[in-house]
C-alpha positions as CSV (number, residue, x, y, z in Angstrom):
1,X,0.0,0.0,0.0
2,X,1.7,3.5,-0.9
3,X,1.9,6.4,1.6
4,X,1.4,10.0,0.9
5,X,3.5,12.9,2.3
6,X,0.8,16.0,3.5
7,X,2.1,19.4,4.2
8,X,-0.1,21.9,5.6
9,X,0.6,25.0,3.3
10,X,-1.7,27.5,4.0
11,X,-2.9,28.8,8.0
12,X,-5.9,27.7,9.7
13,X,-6.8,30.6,10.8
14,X,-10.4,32.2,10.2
15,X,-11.3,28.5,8.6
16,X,-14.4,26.7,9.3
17,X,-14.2,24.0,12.3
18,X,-14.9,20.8,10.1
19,X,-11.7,22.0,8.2
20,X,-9.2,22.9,11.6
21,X,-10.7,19.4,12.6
22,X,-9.9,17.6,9.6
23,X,-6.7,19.0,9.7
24,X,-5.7,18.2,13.3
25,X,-7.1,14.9,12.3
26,X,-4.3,14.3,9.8
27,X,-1.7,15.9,12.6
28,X,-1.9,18.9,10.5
29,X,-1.6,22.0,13.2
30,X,0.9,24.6,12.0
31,X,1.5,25.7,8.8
32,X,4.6,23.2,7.3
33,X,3.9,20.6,9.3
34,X,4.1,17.3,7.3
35,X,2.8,14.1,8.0
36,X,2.5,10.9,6.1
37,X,-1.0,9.2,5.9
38,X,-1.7,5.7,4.4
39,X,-3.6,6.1,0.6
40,X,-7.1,4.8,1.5
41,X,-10.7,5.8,1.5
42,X,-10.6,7.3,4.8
43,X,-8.0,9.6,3.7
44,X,-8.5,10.1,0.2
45,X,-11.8,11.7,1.7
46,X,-9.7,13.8,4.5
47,X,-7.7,15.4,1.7
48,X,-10.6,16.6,-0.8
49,X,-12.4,18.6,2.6
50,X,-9.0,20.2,2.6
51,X,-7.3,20.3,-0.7
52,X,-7.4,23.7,-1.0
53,X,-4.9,24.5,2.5
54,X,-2.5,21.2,1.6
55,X,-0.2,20.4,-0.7
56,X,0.5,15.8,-1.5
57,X,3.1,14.0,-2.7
58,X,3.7,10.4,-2.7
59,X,5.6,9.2,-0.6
């Protein structure tokens, strides 16, 4: 199973709760934090609520 690498680009600040929570889900609390998440549904679905603040590689 491949791994992605998730770095928290953009701040939290001033962001609706669902998305601070997503991100603190993923381990994702200051901005260039990185953290590396197994490719499956779960997270696959993490990522699209916060695709916008995160930037993913593989890993």
């Amino acid at each position: 199973m491949a791994n992605l690498k998730i770095t928290l680009v953009k701040s939290l600040n001033d962001r609706v709760k669902v998305q601070v929570a997503t991100a603190n889900s993923l381990g994702l609390r200051k901005i260039g934090d990185v953290t590396t998440q197994p490719d499956n549904a779960q997270t696959q679905g993490k990522i699209k609520k916060i695709s916008h603040l995160i930037k993913v590689t593989e890993a």
